[in-house]
C-alpha positions as CSV (number, residue, x, y, z in Angstrom):
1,X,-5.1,-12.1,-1.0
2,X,-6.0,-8.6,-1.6
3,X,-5.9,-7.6,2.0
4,X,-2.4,-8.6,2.3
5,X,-1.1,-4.9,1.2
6,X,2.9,-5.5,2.1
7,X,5.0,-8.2,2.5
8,X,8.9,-7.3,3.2
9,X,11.9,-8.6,5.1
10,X,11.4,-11.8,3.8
11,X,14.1,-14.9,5.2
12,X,14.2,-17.9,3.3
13,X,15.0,-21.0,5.0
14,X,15.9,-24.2,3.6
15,X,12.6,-26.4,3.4
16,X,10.8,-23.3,4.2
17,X,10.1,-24.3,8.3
18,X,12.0,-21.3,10.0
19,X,11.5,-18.8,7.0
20,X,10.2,-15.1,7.8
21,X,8.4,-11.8,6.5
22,X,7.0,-8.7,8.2
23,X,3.2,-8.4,6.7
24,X,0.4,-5.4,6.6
25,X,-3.2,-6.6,6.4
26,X,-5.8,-4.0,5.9
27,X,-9.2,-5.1,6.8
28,X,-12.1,-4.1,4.9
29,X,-13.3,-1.8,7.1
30,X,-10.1,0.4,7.3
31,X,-7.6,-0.9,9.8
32,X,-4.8,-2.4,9.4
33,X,-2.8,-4.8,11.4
34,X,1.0,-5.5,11.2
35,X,2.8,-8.8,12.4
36,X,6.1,-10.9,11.9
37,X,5.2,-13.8,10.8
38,X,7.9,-17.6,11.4
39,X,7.0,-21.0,9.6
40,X,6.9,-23.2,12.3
41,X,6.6,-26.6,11.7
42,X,5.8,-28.1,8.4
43,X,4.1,-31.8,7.9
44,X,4.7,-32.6,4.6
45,X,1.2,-32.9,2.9
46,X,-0.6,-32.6,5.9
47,X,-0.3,-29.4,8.2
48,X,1.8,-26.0,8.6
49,X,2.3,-24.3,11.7
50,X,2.8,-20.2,11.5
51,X,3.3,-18.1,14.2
52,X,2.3,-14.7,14.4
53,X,4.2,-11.5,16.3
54,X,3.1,-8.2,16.2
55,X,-0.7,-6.9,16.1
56,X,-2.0,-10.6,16.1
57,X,0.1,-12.5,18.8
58,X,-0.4,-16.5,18.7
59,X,-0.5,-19.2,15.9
60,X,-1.9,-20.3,13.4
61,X,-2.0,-24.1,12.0
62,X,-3.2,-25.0,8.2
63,X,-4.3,-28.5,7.6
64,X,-4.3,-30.1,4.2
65,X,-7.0,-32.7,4.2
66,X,-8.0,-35.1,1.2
67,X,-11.4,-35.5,0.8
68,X,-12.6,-37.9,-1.6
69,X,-9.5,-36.8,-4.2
70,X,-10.8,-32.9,-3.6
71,X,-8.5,-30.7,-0.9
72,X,-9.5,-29.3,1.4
73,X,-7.6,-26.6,3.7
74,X,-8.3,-25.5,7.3
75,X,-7.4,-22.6,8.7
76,X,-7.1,-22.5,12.6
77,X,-6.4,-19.1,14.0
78,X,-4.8,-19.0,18.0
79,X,-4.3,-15.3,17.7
80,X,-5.2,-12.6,19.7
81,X,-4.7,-8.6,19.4
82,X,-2.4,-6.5,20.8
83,X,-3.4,-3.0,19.3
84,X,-4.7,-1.0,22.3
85,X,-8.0,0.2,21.0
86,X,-9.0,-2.8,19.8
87,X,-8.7,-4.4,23.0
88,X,-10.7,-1.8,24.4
89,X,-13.5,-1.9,22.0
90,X,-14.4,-5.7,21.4
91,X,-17.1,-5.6,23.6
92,X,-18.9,-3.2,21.4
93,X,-17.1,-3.8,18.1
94,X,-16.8,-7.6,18.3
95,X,-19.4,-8.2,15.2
96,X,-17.7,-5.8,13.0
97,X,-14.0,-7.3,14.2
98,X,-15.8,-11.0,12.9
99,X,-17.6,-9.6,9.7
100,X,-13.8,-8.3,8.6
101,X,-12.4,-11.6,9.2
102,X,-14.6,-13.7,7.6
103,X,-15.0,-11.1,4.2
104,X,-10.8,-11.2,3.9
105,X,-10.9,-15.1,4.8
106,X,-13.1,-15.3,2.0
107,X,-11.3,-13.1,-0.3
108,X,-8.4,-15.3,0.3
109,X,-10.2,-18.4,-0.7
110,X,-11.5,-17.0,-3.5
111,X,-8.0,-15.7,-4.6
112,X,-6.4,-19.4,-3.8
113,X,-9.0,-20.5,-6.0
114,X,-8.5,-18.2,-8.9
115,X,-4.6,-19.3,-8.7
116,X,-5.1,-22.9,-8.2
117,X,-7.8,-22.7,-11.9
118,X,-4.9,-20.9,-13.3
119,X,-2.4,-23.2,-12.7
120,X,-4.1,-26.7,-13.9
């Protein structure tokens, strides 16, 4: 995911539901937004629950679906800002806000994709 620029503090926990890291995202269009992020809870094979602290506030739940022996993976984002300007300008910036999520969400497809190829 080339918009994930720094991951630190990272806290492994066993089966991975309760592990940590502090994370940096710089959006395409020059921002960038901080959080602590917490595995929540993990359904083996199915679903993982993350929740997010910092400059996105909420959760987030990944569901693994099997689709005719293809995998598919949603991504459900609960979040909502806390930086100040931000907040202040979504009325105006909103489509710009949308257009950067959607152009990293795809870069991160595309780079799960690339990994996954590499891997089989």
């Amino acid at each position: 995911w080339p918009e994930l620029n720094d991951v630190h503090d990272m806290k492994l926990a066993p089966n991975l539901a309760g592990s940590s890291f502090s994370c940096t995202w710089k959006a395409p269009i020059g921002y960038r937004l901080k959080s602590d992020i917490i595995i929540g809870d993990i359904v083996y094979l199915e679903s993982v629950t993350i929740h997010a602290h910092g400059d996105l506030l909420g959760t987030v739940i990944c569901r693994i679906h099997d689709e005719d022996g293809k995998t598919r993976l949603e991504i459900d984002w609960q979040v909502v800002t806390t930086k100040p300007w931000m907040n202040r300008l979504t009325f105006l910036l909103r489509p710009l806000f949308v257009w950067s999520h959607h152009a990293v969400m795809r870069s991160g497809e595309h780079g799960l994709r690339n990994y996954i190829k590499s891997r089989s």
